[in-house]
C-alpha positions as CSV (number, residue, x, y, z in Angstrom):
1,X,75.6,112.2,85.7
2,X,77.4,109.3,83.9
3,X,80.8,110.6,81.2
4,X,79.8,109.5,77.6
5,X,82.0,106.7,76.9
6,X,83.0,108.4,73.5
7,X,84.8,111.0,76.0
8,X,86.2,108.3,78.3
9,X,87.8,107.1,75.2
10,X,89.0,109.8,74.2
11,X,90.8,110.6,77.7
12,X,92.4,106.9,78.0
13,X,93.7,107.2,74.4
14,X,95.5,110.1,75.4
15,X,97.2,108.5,78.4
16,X,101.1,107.9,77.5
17,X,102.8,104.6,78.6
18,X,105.9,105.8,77.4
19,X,108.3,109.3,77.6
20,X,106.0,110.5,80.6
21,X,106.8,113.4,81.9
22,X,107.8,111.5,85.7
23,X,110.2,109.5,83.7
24,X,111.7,112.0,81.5
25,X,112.8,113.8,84.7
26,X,114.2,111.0,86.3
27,X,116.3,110.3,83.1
28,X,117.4,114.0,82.8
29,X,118.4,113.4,86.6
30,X,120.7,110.0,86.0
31,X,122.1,111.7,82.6
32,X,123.3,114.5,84.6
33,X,125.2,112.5,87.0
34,X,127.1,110.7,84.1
35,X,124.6,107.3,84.5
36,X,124.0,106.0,81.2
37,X,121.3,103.6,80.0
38,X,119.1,101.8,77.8
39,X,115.5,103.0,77.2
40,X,112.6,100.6,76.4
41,X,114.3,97.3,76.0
42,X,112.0,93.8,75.3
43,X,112.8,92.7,79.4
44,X,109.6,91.1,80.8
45,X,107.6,94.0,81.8
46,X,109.3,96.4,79.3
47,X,111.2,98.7,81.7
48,X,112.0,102.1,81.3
49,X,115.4,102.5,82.2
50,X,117.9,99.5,81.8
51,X,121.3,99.7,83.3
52,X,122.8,96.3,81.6
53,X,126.4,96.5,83.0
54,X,125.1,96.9,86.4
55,X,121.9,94.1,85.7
56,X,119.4,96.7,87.2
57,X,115.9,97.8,85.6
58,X,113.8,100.9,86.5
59,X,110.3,101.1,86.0
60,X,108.6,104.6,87.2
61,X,104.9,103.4,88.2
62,X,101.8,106.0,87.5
63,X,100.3,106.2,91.2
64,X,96.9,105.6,89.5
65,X,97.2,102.9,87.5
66,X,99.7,100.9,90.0
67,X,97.4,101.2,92.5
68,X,99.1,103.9,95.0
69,X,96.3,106.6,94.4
70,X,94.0,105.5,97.2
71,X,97.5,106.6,99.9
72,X,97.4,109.8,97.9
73,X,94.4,110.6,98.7
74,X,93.9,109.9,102.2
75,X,91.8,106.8,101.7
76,X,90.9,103.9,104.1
77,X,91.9,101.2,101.5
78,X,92.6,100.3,98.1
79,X,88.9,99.4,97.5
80,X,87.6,103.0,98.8
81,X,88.6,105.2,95.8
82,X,86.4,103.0,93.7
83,X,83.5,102.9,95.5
84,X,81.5,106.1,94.2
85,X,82.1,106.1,90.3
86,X,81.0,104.9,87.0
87,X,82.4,101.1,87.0
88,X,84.1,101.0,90.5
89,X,84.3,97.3,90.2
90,X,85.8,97.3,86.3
91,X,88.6,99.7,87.6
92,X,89.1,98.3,90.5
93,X,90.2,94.9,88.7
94,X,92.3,96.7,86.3
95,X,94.1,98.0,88.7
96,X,94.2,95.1,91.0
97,X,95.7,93.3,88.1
98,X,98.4,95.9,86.7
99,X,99.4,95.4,90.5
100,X,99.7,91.7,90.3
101,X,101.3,91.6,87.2
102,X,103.8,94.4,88.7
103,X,104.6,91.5,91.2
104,X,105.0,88.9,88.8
105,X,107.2,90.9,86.3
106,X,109.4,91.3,89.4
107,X,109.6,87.9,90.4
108,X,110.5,86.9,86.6
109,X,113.6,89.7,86.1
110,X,115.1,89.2,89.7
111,X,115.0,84.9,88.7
112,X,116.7,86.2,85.4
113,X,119.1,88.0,87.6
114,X,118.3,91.5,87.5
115,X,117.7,93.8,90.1
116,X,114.6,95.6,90.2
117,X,113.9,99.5,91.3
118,X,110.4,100.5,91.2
119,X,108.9,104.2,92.2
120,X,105.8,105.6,92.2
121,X,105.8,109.3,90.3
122,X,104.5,110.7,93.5
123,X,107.6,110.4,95.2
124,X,109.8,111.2,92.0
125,X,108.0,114.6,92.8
126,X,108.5,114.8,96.3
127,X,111.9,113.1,96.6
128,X,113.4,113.3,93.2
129,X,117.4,113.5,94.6
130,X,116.9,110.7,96.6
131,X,115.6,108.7,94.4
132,X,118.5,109.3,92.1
133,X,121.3,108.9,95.0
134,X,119.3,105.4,95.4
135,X,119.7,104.9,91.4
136,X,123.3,105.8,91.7
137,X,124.5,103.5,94.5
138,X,122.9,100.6,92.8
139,X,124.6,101.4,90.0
140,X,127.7,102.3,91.0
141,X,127.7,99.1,93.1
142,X,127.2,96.9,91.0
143,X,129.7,98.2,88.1
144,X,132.5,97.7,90.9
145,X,132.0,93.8,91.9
C-alpha cells in the first residue's frame, strides 16, 4: 500500500544536509589529530570540511542519496533498488542527478585548484581511521610543499 505523501514529507523534511552525524565523527576524528578546518564555506558544491592552507575539500556523501545504496545492499545495479517502490523512476533521476552534479562539482574545484576527497558514510563506519590517515597525508602534504 502506497505512504501518504503528507508522511513522505514529513520524513524528507527531517533529513539533515548539514552537522550529520557521519560528518560530525569524521570532524571529531581530524580535530583530535590537531587538523584544523573550515566548515561550510560558499566552494561550488558547499563542502563540509575545507582545509585552505592545504587547498583540499571534504565532502562526506549519504550512501543513499549519492547513489552508493544499491552496493550496500547487494544489488545487481544502480537501477535495481528502484524498481519495486512508489516512484522508482522520480528517485531514480534524483539520484542519478545528485550523482552527476557530484561529478561536475568535482571537475569545477579541482579546475579551481583544489583537491577533492569524497567518502561515502558507509565506509566512515567501516573504515573510519583510514579514512582519517588518508585525510591526514593530504594534508600534511600539502602544508609542506
Amino acid at each position: 500500500m502506497p505512504r501518504d505523501p503528507a508522511v513522505t514529507s514529513r520524513i524528507m523534511a527531517a533529513v539533515k544536509s548539514k552537522n550529520t552525524r557521519p560528518e560530525v565523527t569524521l570532524r571529531k576524528a581530524l580535530w583530535n589529530r590537531g587538523l584544523r578546518y573550515r566548515l561550510h564555506t560558499s566552494l561550488p558544491g558547499r563542502p563540509d570540511i575545507v582545509f585552505s592552507s592545504a587547498r583540499l575539500v571534504v565532502f562526506v556523501d549519504g550512501d543513499f542519496w549519492h547513489g552508493n545504496a544499491w552496493r550496500l545492499r547487494g544489488m545487481v545495479s544502480f537501477d535495481d533498488q528502484f524498481r519495486n517502490i512508489n516512484n522508482g523512476e522520480k528517485w531514480r533521476a534524483k539520484i542519478a542527478a545528485n550523482v552527476q552534479r557530484d561529478g561536475e562539482v568535482t571537475v569545477k574545484l579541482k579546475e579551481c585548484g583544489w583537491r577533492v576527497y569524497r567518502v561515502f558514510e558507509s565506509r566512515l563506519k567501516s573504515d573510519l581511521e583510514t579514512v582519517v590517515d588518508e585525510i591526514e597525508c593530504e594534508v600534511r602534504n600539502a602544508t609542506r610543499l
